[in-house]
C-alpha beads as a LAMMPS data file, in Angstrom:
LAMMPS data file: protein, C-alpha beads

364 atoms
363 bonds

1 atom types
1 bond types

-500.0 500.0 xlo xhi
-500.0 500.0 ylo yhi
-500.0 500.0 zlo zhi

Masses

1 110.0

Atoms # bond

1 1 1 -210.224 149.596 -28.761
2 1 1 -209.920 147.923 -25.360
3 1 1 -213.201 145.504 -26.029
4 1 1 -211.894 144.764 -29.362
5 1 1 -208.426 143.293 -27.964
6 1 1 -210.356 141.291 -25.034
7 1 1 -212.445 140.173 -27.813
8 1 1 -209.549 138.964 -29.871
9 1 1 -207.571 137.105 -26.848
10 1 1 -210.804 135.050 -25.767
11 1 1 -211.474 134.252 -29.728
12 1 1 -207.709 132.766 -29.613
13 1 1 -208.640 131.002 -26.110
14 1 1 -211.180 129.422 -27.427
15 1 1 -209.774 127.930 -30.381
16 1 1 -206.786 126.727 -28.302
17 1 1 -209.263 125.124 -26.476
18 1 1 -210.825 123.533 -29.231
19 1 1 -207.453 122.179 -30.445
20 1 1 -206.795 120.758 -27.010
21 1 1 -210.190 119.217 -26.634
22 1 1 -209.339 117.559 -30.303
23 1 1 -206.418 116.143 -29.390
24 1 1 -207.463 114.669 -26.316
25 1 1 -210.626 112.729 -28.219
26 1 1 -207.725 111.297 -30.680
27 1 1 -205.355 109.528 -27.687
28 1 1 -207.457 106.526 -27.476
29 1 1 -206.886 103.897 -24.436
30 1 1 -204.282 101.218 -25.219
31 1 1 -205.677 98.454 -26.138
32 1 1 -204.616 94.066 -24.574
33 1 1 -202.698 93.686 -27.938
34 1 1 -200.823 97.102 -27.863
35 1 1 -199.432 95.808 -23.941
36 1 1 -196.236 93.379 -23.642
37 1 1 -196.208 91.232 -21.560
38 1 1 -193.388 89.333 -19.443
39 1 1 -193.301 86.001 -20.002
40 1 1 -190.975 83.050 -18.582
41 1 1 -189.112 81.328 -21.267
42 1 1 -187.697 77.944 -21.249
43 1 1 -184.672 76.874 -24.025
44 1 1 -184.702 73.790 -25.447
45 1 1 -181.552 71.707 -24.581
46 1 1 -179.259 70.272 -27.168
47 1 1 -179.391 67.197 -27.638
48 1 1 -176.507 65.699 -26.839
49 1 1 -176.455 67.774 -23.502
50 1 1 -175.094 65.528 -20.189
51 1 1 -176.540 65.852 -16.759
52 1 1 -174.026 65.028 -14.658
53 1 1 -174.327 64.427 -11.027
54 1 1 -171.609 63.484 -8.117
55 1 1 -172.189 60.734 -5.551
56 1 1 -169.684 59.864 -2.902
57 1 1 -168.316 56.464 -2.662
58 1 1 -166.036 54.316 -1.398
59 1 1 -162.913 51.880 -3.189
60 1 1 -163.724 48.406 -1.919
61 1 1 -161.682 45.177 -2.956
62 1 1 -163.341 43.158 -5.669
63 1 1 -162.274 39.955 -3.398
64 1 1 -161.371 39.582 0.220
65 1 1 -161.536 36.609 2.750
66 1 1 -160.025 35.798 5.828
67 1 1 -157.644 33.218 5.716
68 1 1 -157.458 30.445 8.834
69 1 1 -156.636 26.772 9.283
70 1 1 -159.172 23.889 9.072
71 1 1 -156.974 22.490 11.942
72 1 1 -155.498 23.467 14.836
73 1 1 -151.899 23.631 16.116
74 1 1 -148.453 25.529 16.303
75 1 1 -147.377 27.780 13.783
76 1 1 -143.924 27.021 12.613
77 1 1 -143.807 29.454 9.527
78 1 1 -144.967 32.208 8.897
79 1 1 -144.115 33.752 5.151
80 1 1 -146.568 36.675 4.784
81 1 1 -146.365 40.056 6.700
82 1 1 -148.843 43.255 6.044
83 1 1 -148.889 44.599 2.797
84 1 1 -146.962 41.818 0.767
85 1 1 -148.127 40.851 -2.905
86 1 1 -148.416 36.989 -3.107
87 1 1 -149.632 34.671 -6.136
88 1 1 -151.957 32.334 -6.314
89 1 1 -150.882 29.021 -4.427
90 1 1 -148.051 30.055 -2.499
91 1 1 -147.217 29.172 0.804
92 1 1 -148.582 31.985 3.086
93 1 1 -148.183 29.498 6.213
94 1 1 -147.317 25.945 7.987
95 1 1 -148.641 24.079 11.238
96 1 1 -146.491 21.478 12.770
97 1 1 -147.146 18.373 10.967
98 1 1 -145.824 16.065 13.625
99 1 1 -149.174 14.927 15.344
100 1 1 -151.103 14.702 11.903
101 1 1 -148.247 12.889 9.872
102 1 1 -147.981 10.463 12.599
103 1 1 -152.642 9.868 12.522
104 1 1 -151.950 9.483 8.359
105 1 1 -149.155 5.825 9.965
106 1 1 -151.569 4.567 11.736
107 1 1 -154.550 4.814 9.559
108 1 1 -152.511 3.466 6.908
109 1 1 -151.244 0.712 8.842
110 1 1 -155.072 -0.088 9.958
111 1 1 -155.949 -0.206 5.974
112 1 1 -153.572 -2.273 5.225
113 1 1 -155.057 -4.832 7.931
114 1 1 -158.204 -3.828 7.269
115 1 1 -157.326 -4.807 2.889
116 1 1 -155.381 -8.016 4.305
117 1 1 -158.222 -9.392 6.119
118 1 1 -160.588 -8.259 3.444
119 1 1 -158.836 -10.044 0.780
120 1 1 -158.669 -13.431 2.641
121 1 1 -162.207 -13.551 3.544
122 1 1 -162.899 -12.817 -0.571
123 1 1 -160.618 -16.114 -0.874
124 1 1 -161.948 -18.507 1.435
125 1 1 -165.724 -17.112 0.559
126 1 1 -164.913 -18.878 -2.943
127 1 1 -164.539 -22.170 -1.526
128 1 1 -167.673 -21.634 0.611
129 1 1 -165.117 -21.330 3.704
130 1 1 -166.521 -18.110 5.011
131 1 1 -169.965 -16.639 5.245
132 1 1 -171.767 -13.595 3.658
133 1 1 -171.872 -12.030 7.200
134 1 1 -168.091 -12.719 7.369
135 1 1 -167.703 -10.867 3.891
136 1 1 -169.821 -8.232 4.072
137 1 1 -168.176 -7.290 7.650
138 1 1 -164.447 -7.217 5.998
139 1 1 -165.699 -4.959 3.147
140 1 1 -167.400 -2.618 5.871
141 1 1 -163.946 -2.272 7.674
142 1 1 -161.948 -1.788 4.532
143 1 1 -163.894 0.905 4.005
144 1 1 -163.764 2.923 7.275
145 1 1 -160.042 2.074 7.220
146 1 1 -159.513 3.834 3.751
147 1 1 -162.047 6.619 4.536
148 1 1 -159.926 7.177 7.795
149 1 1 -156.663 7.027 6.144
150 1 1 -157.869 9.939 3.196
151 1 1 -158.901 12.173 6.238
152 1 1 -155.819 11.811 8.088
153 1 1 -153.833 12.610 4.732
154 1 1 -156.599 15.320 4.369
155 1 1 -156.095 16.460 8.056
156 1 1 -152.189 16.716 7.427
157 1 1 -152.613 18.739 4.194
158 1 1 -154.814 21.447 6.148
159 1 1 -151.542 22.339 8.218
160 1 1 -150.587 24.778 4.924
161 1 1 -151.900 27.173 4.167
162 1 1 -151.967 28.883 0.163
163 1 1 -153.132 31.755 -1.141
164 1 1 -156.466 31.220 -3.002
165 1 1 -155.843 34.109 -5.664
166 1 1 -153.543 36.397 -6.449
167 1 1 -153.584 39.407 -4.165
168 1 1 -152.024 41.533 -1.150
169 1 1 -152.073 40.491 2.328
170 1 1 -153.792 43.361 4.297
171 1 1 -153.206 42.052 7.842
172 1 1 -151.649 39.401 9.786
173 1 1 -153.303 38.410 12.952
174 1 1 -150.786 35.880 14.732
175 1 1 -147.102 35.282 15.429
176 1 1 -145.229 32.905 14.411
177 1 1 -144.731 29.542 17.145
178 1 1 -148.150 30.810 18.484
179 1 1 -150.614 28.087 18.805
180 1 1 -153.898 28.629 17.093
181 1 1 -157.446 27.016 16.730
182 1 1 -159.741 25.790 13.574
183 1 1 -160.952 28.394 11.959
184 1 1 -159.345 31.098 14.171
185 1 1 -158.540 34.208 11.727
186 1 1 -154.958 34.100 10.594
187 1 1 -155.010 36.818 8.146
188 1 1 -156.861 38.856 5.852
189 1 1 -155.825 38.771 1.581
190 1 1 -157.700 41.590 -0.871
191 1 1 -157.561 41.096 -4.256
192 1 1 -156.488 44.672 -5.526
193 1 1 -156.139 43.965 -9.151
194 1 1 -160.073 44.789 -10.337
195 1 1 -161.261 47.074 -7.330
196 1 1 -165.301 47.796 -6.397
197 1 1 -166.481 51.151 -5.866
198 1 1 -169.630 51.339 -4.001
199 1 1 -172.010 54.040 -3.668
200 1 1 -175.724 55.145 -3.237
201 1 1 -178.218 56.239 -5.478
202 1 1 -181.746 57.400 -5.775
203 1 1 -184.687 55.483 -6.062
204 1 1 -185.401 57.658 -9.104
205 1 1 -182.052 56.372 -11.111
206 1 1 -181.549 53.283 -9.641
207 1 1 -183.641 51.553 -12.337
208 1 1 -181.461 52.315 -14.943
209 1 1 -178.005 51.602 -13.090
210 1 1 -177.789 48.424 -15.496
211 1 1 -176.871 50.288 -18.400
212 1 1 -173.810 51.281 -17.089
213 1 1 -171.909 49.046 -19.468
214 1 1 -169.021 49.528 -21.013
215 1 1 -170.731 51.794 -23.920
216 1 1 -171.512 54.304 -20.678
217 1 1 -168.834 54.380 -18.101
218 1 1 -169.298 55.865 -15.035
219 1 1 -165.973 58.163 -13.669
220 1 1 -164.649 57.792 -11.075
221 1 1 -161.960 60.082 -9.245
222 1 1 -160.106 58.703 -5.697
223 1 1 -159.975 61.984 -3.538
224 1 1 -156.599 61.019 -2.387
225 1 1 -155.119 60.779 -6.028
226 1 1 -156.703 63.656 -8.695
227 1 1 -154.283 63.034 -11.089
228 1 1 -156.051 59.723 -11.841
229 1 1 -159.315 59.407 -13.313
230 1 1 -160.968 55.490 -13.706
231 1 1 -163.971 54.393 -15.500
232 1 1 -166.965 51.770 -13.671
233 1 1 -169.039 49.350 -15.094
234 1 1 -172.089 48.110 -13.102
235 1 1 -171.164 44.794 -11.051
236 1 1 -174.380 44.634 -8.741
237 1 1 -177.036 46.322 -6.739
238 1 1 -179.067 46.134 -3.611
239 1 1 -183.126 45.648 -4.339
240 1 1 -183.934 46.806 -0.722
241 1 1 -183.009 50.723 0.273
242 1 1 -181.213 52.144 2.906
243 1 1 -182.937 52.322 6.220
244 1 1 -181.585 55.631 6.567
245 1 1 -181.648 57.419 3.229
246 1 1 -184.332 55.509 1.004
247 1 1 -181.270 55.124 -1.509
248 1 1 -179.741 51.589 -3.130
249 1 1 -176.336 50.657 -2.470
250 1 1 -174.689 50.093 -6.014
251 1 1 -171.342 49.012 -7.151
252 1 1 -169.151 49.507 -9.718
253 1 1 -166.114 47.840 -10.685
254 1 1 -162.806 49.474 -11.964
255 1 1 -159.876 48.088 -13.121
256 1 1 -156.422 50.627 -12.328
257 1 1 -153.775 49.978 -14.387
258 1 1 -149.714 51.638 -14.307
259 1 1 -149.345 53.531 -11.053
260 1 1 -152.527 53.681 -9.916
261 1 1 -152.595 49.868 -9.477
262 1 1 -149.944 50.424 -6.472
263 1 1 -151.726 53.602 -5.208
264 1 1 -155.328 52.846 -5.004
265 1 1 -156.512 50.591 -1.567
266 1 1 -159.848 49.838 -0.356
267 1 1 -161.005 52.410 2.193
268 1 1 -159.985 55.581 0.133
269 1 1 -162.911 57.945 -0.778
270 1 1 -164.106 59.021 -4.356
271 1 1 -166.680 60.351 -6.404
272 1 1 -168.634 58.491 -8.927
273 1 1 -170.214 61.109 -11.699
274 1 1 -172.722 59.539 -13.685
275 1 1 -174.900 61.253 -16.711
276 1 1 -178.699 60.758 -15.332
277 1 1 -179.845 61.231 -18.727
278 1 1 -178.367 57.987 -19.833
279 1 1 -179.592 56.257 -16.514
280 1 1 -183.312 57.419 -17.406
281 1 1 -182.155 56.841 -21.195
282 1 1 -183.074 60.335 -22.375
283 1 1 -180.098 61.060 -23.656
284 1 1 -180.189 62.311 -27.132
285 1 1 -184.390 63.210 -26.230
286 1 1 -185.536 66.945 -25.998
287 1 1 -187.618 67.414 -22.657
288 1 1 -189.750 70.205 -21.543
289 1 1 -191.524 71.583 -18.657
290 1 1 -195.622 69.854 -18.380
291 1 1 -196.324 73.743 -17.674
292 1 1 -195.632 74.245 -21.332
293 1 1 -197.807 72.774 -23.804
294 1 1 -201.236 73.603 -24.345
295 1 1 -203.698 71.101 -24.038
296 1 1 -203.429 67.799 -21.996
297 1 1 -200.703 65.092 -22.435
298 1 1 -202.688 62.589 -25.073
299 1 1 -204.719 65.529 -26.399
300 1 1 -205.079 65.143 -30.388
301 1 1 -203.067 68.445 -31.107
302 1 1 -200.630 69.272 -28.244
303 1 1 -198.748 72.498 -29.119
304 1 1 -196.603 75.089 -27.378
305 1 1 -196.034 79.020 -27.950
306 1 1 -192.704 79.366 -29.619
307 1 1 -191.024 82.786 -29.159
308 1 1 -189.125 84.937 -31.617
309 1 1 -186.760 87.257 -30.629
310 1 1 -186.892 89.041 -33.854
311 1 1 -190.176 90.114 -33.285
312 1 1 -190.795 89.665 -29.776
313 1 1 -194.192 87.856 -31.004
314 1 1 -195.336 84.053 -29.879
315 1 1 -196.713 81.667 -32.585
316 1 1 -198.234 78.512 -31.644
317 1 1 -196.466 74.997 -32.908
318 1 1 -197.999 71.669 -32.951
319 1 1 -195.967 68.687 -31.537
320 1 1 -195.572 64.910 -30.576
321 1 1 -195.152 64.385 -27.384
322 1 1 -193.574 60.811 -25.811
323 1 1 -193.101 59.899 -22.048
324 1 1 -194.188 62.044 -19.217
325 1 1 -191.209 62.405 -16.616
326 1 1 -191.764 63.823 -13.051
327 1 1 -191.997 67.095 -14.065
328 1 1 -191.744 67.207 -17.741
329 1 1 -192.576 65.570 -20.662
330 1 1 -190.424 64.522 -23.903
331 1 1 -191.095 65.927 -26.995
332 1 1 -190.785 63.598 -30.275
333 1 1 -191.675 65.628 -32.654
334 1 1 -191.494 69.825 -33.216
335 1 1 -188.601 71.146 -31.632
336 1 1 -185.163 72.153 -32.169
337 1 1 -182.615 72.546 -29.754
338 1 1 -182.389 76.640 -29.361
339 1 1 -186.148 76.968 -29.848
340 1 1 -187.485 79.069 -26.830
341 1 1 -190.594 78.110 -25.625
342 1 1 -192.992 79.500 -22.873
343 1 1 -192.564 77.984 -19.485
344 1 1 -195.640 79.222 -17.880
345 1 1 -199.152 80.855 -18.215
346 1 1 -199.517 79.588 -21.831
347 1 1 -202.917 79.214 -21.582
348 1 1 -203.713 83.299 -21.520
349 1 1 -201.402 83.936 -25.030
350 1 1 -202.637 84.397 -28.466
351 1 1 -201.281 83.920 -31.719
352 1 1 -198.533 87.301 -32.670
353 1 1 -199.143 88.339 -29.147
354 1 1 -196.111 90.716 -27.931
355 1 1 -193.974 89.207 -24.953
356 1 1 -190.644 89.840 -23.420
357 1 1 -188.755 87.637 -21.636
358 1 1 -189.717 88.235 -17.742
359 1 1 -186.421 88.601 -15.616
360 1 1 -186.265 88.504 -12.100
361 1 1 -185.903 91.633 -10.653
362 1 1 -182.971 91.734 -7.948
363 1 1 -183.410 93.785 -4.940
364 1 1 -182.385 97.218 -3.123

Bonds

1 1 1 2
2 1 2 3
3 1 3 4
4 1 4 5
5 1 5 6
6 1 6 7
7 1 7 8
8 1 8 9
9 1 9 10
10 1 10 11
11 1 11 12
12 1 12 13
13 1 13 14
14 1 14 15
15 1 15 16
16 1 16 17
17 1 17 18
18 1 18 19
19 1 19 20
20 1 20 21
21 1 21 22
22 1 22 23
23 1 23 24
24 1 24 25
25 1 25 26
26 1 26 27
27 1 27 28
28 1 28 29
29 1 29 30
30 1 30 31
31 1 31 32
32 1 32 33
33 1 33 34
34 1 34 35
35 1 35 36
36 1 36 37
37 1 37 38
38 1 38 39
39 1 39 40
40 1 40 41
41 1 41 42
42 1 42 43
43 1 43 44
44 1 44 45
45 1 45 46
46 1 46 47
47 1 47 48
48 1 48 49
49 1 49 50
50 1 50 51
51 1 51 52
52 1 52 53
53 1 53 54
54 1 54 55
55 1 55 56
56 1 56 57
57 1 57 58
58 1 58 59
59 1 59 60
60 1 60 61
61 1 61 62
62 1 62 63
63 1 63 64
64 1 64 65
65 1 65 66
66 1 66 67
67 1 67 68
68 1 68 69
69 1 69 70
70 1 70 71
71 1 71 72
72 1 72 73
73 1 73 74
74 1 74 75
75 1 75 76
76 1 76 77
77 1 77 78
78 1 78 79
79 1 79 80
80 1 80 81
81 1 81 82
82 1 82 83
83 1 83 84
84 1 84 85
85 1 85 86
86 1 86 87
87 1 87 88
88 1 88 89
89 1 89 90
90 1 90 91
91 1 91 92
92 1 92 93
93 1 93 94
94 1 94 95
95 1 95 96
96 1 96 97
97 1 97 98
98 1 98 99
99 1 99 100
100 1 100 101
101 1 101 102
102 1 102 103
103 1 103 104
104 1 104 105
105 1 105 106
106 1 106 107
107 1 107 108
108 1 108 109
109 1 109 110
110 1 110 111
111 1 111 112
112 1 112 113
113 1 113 114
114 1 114 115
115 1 115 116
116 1 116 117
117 1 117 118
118 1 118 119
119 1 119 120
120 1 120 121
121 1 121 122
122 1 122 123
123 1 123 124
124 1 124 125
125 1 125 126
126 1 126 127
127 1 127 128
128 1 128 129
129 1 129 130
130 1 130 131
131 1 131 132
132 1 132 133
133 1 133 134
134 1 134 135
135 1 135 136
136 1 136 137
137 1 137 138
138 1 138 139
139 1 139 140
140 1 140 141
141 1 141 142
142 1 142 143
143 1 143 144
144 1 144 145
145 1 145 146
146 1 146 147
147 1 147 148
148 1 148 149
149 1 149 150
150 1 150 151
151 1 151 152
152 1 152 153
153 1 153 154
154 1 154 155
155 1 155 156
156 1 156 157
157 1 157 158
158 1 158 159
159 1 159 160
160 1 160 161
161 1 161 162
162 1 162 163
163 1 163 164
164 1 164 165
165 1 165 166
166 1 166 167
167 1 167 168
168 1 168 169
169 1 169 170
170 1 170 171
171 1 171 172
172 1 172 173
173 1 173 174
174 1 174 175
175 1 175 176
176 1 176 177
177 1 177 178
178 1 178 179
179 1 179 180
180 1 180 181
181 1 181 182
182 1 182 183
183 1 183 184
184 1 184 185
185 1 185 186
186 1 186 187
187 1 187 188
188 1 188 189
189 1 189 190
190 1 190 191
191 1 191 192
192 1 192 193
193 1 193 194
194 1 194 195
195 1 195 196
196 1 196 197
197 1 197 198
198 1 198 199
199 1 199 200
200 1 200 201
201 1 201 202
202 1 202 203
203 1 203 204
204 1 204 205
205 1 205 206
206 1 206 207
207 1 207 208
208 1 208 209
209 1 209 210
210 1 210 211
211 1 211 212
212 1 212 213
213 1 213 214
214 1 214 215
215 1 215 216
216 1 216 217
217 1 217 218
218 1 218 219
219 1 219 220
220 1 220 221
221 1 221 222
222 1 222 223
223 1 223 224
224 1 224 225
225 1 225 226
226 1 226 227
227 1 227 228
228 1 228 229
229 1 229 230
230 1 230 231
231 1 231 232
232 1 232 233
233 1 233 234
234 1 234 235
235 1 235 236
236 1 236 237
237 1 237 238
238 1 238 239
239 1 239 240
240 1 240 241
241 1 241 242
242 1 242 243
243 1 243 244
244 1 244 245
245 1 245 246
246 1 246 247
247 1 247 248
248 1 248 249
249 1 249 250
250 1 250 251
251 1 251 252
252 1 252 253
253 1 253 254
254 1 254 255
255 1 255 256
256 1 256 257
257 1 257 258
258 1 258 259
259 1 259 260
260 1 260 261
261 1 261 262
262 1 262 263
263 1 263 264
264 1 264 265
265 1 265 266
266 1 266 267
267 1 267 268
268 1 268 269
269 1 269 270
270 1 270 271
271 1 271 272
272 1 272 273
273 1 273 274
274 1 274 275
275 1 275 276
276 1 276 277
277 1 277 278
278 1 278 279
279 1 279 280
280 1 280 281
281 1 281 282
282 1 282 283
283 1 283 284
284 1 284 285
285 1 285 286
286 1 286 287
287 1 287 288
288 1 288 289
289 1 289 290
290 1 290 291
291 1 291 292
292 1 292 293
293 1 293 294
294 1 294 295
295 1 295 296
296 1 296 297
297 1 297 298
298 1 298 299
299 1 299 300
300 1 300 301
301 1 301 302
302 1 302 303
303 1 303 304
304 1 304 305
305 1 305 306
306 1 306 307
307 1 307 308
308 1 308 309
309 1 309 310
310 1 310 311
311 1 311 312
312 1 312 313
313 1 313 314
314 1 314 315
315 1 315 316
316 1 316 317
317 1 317 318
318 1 318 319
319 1 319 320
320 1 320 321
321 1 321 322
322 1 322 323
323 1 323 324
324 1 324 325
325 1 325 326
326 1 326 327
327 1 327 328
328 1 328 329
329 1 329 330
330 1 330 331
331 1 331 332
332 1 332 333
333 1 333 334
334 1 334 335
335 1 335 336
336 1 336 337
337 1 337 338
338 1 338 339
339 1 339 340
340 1 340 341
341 1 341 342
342 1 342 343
343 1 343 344
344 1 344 345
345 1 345 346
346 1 346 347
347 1 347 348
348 1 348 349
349 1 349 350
350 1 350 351
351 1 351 352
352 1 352 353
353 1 353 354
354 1 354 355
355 1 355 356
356 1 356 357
357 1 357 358
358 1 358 359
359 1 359 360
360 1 360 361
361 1 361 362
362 1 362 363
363 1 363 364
């Protein structure tokens, strides 16, 4: 009875055995297709999309000079003081006139002579009572007489002084009754009503800083006034870069109108924001990393693995590629904004492959 039970139990072993061994030979290895594998997804942008970037810049006045006499002398008025608003032509300041009204007498008194004796000699050389010599001498002095006499009045007129344009008076350099040289600075006028903002930028954008026209504005925002926000134009740039930082000095110019035309002043810091896609005119252009098409720039069939999140499969999709940027390329043809694309390793995926987006794991 004994044997017959051992016999039973190692009948049942060996069929469990069996069964195991069985289902062991059915679990076959998984195979490349059955694995997913991360993958690093790039999204197409829309279209429209900005890239904006900040530069920090400076107000500047559109004009400036410093003002001075082409004479010298006394001041005697003095109608200007720091910060005043004058027009065009007005009477910033006077020099005594004495000394130079008194040159414009006598040189008109010497052309007078000068025409008297020029006149007779014309006479007389008529009836062949003077000679050509004679002539030509009288016509050589009644012309330095009358050149003298227009730079005296020309001399006298220099001792005012009028605004050439319509602007503020930053600073006044002398006092009045103070006795000043030819050319010595007398004051400084800004013209406040269209204001420059200047800036640097990149070699990379600086060859599209022309189309800043008035189609594409460039903001700009004084740091000392955020309540106020102005829009640039492009007014000029600098060919050669900064020793310093490679970049171009560019300007802009604004015009504030209403309050801020009293509040901005040269000197005051801001921050020009520009879209870079219009600078490198790609705006409205769909751009995507070189990493991700298959096959070279200029190949016949260029393509990239499109990725469905449905399905978690790539497919392959033929497009048209245009430019190459620095590092990416614009796509003409064959994309959608919202498409998701592989970034990277393209070259190792086949068509219905699995994926899943690869994420970067954080640390402990």
């Amino acid at each position: 009875m004994k044997l017959k039970h051992a016999l039973l139990i190692s009948a049942m072993g060996l069929l469990t055995l069996a069964g195991c061994q069985q289902d062991t030979a059915e679990v076959s290895e998984p195979t490349v297709s059955d694995l997913v594998r991360p993958v690093k997804l790039f999204t197409v942008a829309n279209e429209e999309a900005q890239a904006l970037r900040r530069f920090p810049a400076e107000i500047e006045a559109s004009e400036e000079a410093d003002l001075a006499f082409r004479v010298s002398g006394q001041v005697i008025r003095l109608n200007v003081k720091d910060g005043q608003t004058v027009k065009k032509g007005e009477l910033l300041a006077e020099l005594d006139p004495t000394d130079f009204a008194l040159q414009v007498e006598l040189s008109e008194a010497n052309y007078r002579l000068a025409k008297s004796q020029f006149d007779r000699i014309q006479k007389i050389l008529s009836q062949n009572a003077a000679t050509q010599a004679q002539f030509d001498e009288a016509k050589a002095g009644l012309d330095q007489a009358s050149n003298a006499l227009q730079n005296a009045r020309n001399q006298l007129a220099y001792t005012k002084l009028y605004a050439p344009y319509d602007g503020v008076i930053a600073t006044v350099n002398v006092e009045n009754f103070q006795y000043i040289g030819a050319a010595q600075g007398l004051m400084h006028i800004q013209n406040l009503e269209d204001l420059d903002v200047s800036f640097q930028i990149p070699e990379r954008l600086v060859g599209g800083i022309r189309q800043l026209t008035q189609a594409q504005q460039a903001t700009v925002e004084v740091d000392a006034l955020p309540d106020f926000t102005f829009y640039g134009v492009y007014k000029e740039h600098q060919t050669t870069p900064d020793v310093t930082t490679k970049a171009y000095n560019a300007t802009l110019s604004v015009r504030p109108k209403g309050d801020a035309l009293k509040q901005v002043l040269p000197g005051m810091t801001a921050t020009v924001t520009l879209d870079i896609n219009r600078l490198n005119d790609q705006q409205g252009k769909i751009q995507i990393p070189i990493e991700a098409v298959v096959g070279k720039p200029g190949a016949a069939q260029p393509s990239v693995w499109v990725y469905d999140p449905a399905t978690q499969q790539v497919a392959p999709r033929v497009i048209k590629l245009g430019d190459m940027q620095k590092d990416s390329i614009i796509v003409v043809e064959g994309l959608r904004p919202g498409d998701q694309i592989v970034a990277a390793g393209v070259h190792s995926l086949t068509a219905d492959m699995k994926v899943r987006p690869w994420q970067r794991e954080r640390g402990i």
